[in-house]
C-alpha positions in Angstrom: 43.9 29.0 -19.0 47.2 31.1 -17.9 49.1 30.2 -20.5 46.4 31.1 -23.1 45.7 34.2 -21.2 49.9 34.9 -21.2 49.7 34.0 -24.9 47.6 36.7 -25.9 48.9 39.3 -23.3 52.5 38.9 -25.7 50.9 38.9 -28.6 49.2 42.2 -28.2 51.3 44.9 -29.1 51.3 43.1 -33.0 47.4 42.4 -32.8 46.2 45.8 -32.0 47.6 46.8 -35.8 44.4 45.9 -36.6 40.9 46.7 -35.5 39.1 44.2 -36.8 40.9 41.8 -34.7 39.0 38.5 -34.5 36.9 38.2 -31.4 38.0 36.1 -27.9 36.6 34.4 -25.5 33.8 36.4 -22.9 34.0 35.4 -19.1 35.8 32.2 -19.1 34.1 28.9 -18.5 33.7 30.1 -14.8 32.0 33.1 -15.4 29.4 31.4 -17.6 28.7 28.5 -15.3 27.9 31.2 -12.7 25.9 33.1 -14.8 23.3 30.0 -15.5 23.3 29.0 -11.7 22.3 32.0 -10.7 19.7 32.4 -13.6 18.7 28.6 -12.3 18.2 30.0 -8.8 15.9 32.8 -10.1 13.0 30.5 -11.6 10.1 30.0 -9.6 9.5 26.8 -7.3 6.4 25.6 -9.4 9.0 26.1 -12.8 9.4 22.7 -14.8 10.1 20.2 -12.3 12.5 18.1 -14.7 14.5 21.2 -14.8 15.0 21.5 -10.9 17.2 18.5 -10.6 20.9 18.4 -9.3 21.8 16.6 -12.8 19.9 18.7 -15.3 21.4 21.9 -13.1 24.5 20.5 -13.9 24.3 19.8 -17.7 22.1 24.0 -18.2 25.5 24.9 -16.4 28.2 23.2 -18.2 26.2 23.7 -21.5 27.0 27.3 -20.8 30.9 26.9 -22.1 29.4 25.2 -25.0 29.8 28.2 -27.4 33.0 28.7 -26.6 34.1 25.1 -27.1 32.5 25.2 -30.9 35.3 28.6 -31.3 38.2 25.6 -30.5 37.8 24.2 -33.9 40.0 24.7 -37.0 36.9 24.5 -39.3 36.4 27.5 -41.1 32.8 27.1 -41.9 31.8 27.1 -38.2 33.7 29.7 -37.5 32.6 31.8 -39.6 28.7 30.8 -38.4 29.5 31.0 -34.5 32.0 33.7 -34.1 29.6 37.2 -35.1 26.9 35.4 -32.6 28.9 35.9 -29.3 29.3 40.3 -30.2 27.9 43.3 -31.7 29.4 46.6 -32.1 26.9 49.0 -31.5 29.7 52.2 -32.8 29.4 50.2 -36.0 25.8 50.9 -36.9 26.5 54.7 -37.7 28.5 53.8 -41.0 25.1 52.4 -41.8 23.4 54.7 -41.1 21.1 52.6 -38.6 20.0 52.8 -34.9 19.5 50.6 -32.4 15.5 51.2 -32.5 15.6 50.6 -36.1 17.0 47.8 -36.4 15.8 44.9 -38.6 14.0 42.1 -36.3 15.5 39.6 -39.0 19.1 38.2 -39.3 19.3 38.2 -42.9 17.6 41.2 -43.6 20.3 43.0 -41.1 22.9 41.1 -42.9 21.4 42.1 -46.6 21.6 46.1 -45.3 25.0 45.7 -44.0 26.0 44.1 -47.5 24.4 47.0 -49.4 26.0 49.7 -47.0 29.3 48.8 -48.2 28.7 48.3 -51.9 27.0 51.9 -51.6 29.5 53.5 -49.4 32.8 52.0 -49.3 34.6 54.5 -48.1 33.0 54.3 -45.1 34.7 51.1 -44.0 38.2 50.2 -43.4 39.7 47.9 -46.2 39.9 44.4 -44.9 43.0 42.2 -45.6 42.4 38.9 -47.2 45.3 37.2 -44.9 43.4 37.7 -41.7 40.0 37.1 -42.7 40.2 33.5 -43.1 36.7 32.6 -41.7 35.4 35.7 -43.5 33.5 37.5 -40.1 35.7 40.7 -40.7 32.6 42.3 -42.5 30.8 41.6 -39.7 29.7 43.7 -36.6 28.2 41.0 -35.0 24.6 39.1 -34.5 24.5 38.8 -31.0 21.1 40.6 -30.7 19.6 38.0 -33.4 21.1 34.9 -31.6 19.6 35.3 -28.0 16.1 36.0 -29.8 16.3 32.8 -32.0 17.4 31.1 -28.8 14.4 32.6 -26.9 12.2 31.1 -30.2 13.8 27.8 -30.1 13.3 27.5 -26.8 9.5 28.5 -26.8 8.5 26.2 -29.2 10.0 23.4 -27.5 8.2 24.1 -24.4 5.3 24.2 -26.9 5.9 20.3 -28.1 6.8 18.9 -24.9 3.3 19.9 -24.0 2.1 18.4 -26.6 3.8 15.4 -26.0 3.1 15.2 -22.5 -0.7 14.7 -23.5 0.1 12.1 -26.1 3.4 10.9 -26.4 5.4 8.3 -24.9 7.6 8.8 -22.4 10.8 8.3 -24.6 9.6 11.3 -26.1 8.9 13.1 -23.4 12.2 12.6 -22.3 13.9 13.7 -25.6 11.9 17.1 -25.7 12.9 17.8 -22.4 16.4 16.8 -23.2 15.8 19.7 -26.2 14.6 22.1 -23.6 17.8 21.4 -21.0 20.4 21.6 -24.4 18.2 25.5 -25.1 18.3 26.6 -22.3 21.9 26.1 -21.2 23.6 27.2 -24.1 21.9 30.1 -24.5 22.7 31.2 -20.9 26.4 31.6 -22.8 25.1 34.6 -25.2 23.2 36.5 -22.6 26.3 36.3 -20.7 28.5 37.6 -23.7 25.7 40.6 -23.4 26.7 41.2 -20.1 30.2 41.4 -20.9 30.5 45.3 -22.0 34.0 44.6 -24.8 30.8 42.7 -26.4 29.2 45.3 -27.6 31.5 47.5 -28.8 34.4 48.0 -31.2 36.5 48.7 -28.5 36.8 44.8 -27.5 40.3 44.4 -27.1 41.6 47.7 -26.0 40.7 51.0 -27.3 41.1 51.6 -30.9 41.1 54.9 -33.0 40.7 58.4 -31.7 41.2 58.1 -27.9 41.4 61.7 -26.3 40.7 60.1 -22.4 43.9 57.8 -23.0 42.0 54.6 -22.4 43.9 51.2 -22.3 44.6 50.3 -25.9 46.3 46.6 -24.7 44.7 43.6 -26.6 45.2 41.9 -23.3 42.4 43.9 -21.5 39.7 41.6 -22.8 41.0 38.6 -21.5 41.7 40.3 -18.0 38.0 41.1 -17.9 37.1 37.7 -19.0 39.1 35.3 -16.3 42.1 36.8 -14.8 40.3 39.3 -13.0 37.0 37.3 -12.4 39.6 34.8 -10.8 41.2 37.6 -8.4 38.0 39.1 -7.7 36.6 35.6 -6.1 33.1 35.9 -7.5 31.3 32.9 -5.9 27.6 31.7 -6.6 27.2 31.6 -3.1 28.4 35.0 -2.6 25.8 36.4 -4.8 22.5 34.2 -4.4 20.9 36.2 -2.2 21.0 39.4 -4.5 19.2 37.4 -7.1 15.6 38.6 -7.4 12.7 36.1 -8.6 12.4 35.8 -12.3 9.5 37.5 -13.9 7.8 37.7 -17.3 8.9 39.9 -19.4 5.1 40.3 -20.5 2.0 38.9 -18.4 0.9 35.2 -19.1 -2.6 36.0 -19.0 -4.2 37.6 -20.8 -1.1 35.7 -23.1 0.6 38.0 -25.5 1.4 34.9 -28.0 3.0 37.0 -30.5 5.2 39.3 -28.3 8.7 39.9 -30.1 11.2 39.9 -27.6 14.1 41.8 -30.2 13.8 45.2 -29.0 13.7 43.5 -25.6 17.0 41.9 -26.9 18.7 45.6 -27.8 17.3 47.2 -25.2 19.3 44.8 -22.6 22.3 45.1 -25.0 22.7 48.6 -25.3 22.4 48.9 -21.8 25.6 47.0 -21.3 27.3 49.2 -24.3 26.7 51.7 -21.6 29.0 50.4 -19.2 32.0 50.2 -21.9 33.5 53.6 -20.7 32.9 53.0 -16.9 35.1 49.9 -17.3 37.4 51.4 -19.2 37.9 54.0 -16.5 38.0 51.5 -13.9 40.6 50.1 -15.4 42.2 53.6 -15.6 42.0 54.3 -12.3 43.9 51.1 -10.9 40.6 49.3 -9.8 40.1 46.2 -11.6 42.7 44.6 -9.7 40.5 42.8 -7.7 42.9 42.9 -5.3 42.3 44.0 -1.6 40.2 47.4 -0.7 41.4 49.2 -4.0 39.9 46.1 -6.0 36.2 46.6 -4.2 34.8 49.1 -6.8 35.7 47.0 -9.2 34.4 43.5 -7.7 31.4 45.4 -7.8 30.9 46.2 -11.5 31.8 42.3 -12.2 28.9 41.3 -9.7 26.4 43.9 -11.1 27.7 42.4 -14.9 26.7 38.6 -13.6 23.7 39.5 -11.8 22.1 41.5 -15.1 23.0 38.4 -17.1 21.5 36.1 -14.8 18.3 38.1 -14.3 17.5 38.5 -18.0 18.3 35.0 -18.7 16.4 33.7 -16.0 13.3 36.3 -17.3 13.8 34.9 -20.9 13.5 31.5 -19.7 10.5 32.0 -17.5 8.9 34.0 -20.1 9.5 31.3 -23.4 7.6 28.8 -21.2 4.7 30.9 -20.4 4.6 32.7 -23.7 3.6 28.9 -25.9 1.3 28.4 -28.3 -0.4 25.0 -28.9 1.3 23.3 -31.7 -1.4 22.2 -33.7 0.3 20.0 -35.9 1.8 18.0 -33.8 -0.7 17.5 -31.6 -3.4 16.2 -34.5 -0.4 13.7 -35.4 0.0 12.6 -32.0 -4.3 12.3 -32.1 -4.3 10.3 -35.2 -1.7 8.0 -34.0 -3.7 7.6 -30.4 -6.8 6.6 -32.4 -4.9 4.3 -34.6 -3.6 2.8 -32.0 -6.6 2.9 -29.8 -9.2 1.1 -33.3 -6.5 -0.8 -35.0 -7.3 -1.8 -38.6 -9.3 -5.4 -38.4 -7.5 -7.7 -40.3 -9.3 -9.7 -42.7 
């Protein structure tokens, strides 16, 4: 981890030529795991009882680096699928002439406007070099919004089946949908915590690029500092910051249930309240306090905390909120019915 973080410190100075830089790593491993324990500690004592032991709090938490690990590989084709879920650059959206409130609720559809803003308007964006868009992302602004609402689907309709399931299945299957639920649940505790992380939502993700009239850092180091060094020096510990958690809540009431209540601009809203804190960092940073070192660190260690907390509240909320917000799935359960009576008036034999 100190040599990778030494790595990119040295090759800064030639990687900030270019803006659209490919995008690293949020809060290392350490940061993540925290992020789901403390979203873990938010759920409610009556919450899935499969999901409250010490093993399956284990697995949601190391699931969270999962993400990351998937950005280790040489393939090109994952790349290119994983690396625009982990950001979004919210500065971004005025060459398209879109805001955050208007933004399409669909991945593709974003991805179609973003294709025909370019065609249309060209000039608005900077020329992208072939040689350093191997995995073909520097078109991109990110998906990050998109990816923790699919997650949130995913993960409500497999709270919908394991109900199902739990009325008529067998417990192998009962133990595989739940398997399904722990695997959802902990990795996407790794993109609500790249929300949380503010160089996520902006263009500004590795040092400040273009105009920069406040004299911001422009290092391509930065990121990484923010991500582990200074998360290691500032001593961030789950114990530390368990009592500060508040009980997770719905983000709409179960009952009377709101089965069709898009959590997207739920989504943005979160987001763009992180792209808030881009500037404040930036002026921490400025002002000698993200050193997390001693008395001058303490502002600093403060604005890391508040980061983990927000990430661990909203995911703990989504969480909560996906298994009170199911719907019945009615196919699955007349399949599992059909298969009960089957079993139940076998065919006589003749």
């Amino acid at each position: 981890m100190v040599k990778r973080r030494a790595l990119l410190a040295a090759a800064g100075g030639l990687l900030l030529l270019f803006a659209g830089l490919p995008r690293g790593l949020s809060w290392d491993y350490e940061g993540h795991r925290l992020v789901n324990q403390l979203a873990l500690a938010s759920l409610p004592a009556d919450f899935h009882s499969f999901v409250r032991t010490p093993e399956t709090q284990e697995r949601v938490t190391f699931l969270s680096g999962e993400p990351d690990r998937w950005r280790n590989t040489p393939d090109l084709p994952l790349k290119h699928f994983n690396s625009p879920d982990h950001y979004f650059d919210f500065e971004d959206l005025q060459p398209l002439d879109l805001k955050p409130a208007n933004l399409s609720h669909f991945r593709y559809e974003f991805l179609a406007q973003l294709a025909n803003a370019r065609t249309a308007h060209p000039k608005r964006f900077p020329p992208i070099d072939p040689a350093k868009d191997a995995d073909h992302t520097r078109a991109l602004i990110g998906l990050l919004p998109w990816t923790i609402t699919e997650y949130y689907a995913k993960l409500k309709s497999q709270f919908s089946y394991l109900k199902a399931y739990e009325a008529d299945g067998t417990p192998e299957e009962i133990a595989n949908a739940q398997q399904n639920i722990i695997y959802t649940m902990g990795v996407m505790g790794h993109f609500v915590g790249d929300g949380a992380q503010p160089l996520h939502t902006t263009r500004h993700h590795h040092g400040w690029v273009g105009p920069n009239p406040r004299g911001f850092a422009t290092n391509y180091s930065f990121h990484a500092w923010i991500d582990g060094g200074f998360f290691e020096k500032a001593g961030l510990n789950r114990a530390e910051l368990l009592g500060r958690v508040r009980p997770a809540k719905p983000l709409w009431p179960a009952e009377p249930k709101t089965t069709h209540a898009d959590v997207f601009p739920e989504v943005v809203i979160f987001l763009v309240d992180q792209h808030q804190m881009v500037e404040p960092l930036y002026e921490l940073q400025q002002k000698g306090l993200l050193s997390g070192e001693g008395d001058v660190g303490k502002q600093g260690r403060a604005f890391l905390a508040g980061q983990m907390l927000k990430a661990a509240q909203f995911l703990g909320d989504l969480w909560l909120t996906a298994s009170e917000q199911t719907t019945p799935d009615g196919y699955l359960r007349a399949q599992l019915a059909k298969r009960k009576a089957t079993r139940d008036n076998p065919t006589p034999v003749h």
